[in-house]
VOVOLUM-724628 format. One record per residue (C-alpha): residue number from 1; chain; x, y, z. Coordinates in Angstrom, 1 decimal. Layout:
{NUM "A" {X Y Z}}
...
***
This chain:
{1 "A" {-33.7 -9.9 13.6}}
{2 "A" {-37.2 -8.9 12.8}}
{3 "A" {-38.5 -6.1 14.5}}
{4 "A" {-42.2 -6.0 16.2}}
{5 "A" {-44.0 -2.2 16.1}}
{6 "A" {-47.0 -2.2 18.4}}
{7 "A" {-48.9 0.7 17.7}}
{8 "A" {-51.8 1.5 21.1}}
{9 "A" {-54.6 3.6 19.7}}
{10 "A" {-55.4 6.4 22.4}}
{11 "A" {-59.3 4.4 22.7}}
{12 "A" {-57.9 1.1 23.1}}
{13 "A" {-55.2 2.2 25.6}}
{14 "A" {-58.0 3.5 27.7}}
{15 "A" {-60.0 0.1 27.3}}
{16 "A" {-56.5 -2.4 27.6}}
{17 "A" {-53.9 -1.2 29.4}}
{18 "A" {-50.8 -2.0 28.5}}
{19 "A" {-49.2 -5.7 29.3}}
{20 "A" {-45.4 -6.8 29.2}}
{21 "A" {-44.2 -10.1 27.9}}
{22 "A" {-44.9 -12.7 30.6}}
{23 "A" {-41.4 -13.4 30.4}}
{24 "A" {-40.7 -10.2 31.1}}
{25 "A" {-43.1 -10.1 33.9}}
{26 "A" {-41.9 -12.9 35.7}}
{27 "A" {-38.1 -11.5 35.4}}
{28 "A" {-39.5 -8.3 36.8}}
{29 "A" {-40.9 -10.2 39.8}}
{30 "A" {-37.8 -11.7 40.7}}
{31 "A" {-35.2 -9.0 40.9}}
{32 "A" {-35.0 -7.9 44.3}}
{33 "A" {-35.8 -4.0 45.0}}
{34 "A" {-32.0 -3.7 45.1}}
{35 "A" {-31.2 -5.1 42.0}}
{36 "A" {-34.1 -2.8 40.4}}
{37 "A" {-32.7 -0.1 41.5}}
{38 "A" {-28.8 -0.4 40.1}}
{39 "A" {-30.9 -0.8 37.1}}
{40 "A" {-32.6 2.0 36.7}}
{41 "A" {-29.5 4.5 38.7}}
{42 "A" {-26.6 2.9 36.7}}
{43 "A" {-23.3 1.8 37.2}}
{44 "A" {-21.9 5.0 35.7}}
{45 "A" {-22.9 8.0 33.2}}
{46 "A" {-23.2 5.3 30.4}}
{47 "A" {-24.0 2.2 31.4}}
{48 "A" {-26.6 0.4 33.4}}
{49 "A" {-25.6 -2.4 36.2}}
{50 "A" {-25.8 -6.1 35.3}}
{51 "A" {-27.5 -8.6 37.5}}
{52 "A" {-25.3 -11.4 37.5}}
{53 "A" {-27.5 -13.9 39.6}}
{54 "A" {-30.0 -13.3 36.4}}
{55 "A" {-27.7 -12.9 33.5}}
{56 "A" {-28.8 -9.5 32.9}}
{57 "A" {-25.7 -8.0 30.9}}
{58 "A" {-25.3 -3.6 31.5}}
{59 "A" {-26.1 -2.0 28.6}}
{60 "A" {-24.1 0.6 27.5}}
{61 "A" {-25.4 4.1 25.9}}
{62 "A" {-23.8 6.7 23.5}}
{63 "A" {-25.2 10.7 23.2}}
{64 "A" {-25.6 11.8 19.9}}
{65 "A" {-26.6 15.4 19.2}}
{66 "A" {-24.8 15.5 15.9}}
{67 "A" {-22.7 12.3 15.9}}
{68 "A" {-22.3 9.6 18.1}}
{69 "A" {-20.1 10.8 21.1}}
{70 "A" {-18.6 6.9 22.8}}
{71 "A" {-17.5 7.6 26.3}}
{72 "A" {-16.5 11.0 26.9}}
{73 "A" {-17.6 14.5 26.8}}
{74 "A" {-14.3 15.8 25.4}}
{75 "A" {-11.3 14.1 23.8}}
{76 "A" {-13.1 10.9 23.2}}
{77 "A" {-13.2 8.6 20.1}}
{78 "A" {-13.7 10.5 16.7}}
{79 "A" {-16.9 10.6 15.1}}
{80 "A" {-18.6 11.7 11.7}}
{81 "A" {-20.4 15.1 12.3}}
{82 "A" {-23.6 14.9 11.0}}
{83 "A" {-26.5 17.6 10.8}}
{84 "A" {-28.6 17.4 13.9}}
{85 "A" {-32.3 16.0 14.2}}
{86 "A" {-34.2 18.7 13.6}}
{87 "A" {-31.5 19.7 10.8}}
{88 "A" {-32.4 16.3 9.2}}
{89 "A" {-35.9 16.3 9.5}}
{90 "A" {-36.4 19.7 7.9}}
{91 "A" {-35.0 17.8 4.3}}
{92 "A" {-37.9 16.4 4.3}}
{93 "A" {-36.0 13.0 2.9}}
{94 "A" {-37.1 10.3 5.0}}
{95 "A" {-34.7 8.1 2.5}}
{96 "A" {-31.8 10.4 3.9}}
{97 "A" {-32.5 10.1 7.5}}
{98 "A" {-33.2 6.4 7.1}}
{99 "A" {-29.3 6.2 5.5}}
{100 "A" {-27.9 8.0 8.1}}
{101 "A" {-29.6 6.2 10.7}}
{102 "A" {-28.2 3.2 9.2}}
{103 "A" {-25.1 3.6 7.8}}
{104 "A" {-23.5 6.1 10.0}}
{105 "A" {-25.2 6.4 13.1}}
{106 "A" {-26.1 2.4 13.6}}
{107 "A" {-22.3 2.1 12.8}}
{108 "A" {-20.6 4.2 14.6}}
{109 "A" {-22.7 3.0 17.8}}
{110 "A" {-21.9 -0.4 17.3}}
{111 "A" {-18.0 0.5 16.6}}
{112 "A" {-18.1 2.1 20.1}}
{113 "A" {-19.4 -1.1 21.6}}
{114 "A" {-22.8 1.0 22.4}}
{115 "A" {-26.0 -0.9 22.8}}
{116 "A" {-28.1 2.1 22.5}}
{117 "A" {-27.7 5.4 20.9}}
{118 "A" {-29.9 8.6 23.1}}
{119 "A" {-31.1 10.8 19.8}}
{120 "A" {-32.7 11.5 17.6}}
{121 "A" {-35.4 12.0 20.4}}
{122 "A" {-39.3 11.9 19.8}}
{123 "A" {-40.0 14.9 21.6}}
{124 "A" {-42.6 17.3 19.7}}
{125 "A" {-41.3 21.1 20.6}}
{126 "A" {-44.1 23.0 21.8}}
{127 "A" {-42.1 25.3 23.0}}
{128 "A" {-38.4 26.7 22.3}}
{129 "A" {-37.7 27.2 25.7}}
{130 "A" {-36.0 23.5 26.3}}
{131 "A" {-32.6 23.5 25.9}}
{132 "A" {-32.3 20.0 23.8}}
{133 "A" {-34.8 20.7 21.1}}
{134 "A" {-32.6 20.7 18.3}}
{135 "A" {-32.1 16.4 19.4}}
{136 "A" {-35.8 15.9 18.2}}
{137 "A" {-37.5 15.7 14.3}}
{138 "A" {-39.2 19.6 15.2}}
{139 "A" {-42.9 20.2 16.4}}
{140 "A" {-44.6 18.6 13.2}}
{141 "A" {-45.6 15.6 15.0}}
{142 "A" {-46.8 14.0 11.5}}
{143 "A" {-43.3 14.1 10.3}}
{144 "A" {-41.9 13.4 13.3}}
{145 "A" {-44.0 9.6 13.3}}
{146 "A" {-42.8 9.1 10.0}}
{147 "A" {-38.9 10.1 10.3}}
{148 "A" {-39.0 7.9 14.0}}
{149 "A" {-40.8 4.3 12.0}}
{150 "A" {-38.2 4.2 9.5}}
{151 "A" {-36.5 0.7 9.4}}
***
């Protein structure tokens, strides 16, 4: 599946805003507020609700600080330990971080029937009093954009 990368510049995002699909507007416009929000609280710690009466399937989530967690906090499905995002981003190997990405990350959320995997984050630390800085690429927000576009 081909991926699309829209990039906004900050002049043209003050001239156009921003516009979803029209197929995504008109979906939008017909859940009810009820259905929008069991979207956006979720059906548990993981997953988001479905909407049956418009085919809208939950998507489930994983963490991954430092490999990708599954279900539970503790005692849950094994995973490969790998260095953290701001561990990774300080090799300054986009080729690595692309790899793991890819072949560990990408496959262990897909072997725990995740649609979505919660880190690395693209968070620029400007300061190191938030507790989940280590999740992001650091506060070099040039490396940052090039470690988050890899394919």
């Amino acid at each position: 599946m081909a991926q699309e990368t829209v990039v906004l510049r900050f002049q043209e995002a003050k001239t156009r805003p921003w516009r979803l699909p029209p197929a995504t507007e008109g979906l939008l416009e017909t859940l009810t507020l009820e259905e929008k929000y069991h979207l956006v609280a979720g059906k548990n710690i993981w997953e988001t609700c479905n909407v049956n009466r418009l085919s809208i399937r939950s998507l489930k989530t994983t963490d991954s600080p430092a490999g990708v967690c599954g279900v539970t906090w503790t005692d849950g499905a094994h995973t490969t330990f790998v260095p953290c995002g701001i561990s990774l981003a300080a090799t300054f190997n986009p080729e690595l971080v692309e790899k793991i990405g890819h072949h560990i990350l990408g496959a262990e959320t897909r072997s725990k029937n995740a649609h979505v995997l919660l880190a690395p984050t693209m968070d620029i630390s400007r300061t190191p009093l938030s507790g989940r800085k280590f999740k992001s690429f650091g506060e070099d927000p040039y490396l940052t954009g090039q470690l988050m576009i890899l394919k």
